[in-house]
C-alpha positions in Angstrom: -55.6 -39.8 59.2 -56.9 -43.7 58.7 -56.0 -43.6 55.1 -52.5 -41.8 55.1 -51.1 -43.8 57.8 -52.2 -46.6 55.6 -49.8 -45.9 52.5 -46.8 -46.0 54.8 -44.8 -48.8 56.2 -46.3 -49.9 59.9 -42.4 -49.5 61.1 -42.7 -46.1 60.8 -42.7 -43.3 63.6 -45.0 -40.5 63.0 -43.1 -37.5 63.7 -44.7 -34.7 65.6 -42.9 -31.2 65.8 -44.5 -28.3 67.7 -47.8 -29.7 67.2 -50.4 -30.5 70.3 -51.3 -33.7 69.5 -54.1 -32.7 67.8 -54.5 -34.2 64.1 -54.4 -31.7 61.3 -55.4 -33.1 58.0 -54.6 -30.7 55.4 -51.3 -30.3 57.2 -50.6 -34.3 57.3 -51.6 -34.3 53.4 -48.9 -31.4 52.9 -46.3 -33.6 54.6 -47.1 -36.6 52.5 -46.7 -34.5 49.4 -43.6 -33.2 50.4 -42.6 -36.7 51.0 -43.1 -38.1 47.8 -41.5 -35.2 46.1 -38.1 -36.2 48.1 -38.3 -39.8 47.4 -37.2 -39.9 44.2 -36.7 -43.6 44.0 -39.9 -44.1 45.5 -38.6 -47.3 47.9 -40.0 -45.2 50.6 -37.5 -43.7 52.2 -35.4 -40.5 51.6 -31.6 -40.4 51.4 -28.6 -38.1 51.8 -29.0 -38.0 47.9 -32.5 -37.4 47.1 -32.2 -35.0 50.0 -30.0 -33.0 48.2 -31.3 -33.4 44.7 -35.3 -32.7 46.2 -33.7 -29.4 48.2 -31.8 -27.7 45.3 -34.8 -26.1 43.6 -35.7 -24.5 46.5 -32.1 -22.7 46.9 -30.9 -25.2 49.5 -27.3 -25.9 49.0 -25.1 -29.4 49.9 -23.5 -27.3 52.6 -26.8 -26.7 54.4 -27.7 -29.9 53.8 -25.1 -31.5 55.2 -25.8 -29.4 58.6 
């Protein structure tokens, strides 16, 4: 987990949903792939926009977006 947390800015939160606590490589690297798919800009954040644009080949529309 050392080296993943280290490509991301200190401010950061680490989200946890559902999980015990208990750190799950493969499933942090999956997350982290995901991310870098969605930022498209790569400034280390995702927005509205590259939400939106990220989501559409997977079927999801603005509308459910915007939810």
């Amino acid at each position: 987990m050392g080296e993943a947390r280290s490509r991301f800015p200190s401010c950061w939160t680490w989200a946890r949903c559902q999980d015990n606590g208990v750190s799950d490589p493969e499933r942090e690297k999956r997350w982290a792939e995901l991310f870098d798919q969605l930022d498209l800009n790569k400034d280390g954040r995702i927005d509205v926009n590259e939400l939106r644009t990220g989501l559409t080949p997977w079927g999801i529309v603005r509308s459910e977006v915007d939810e």
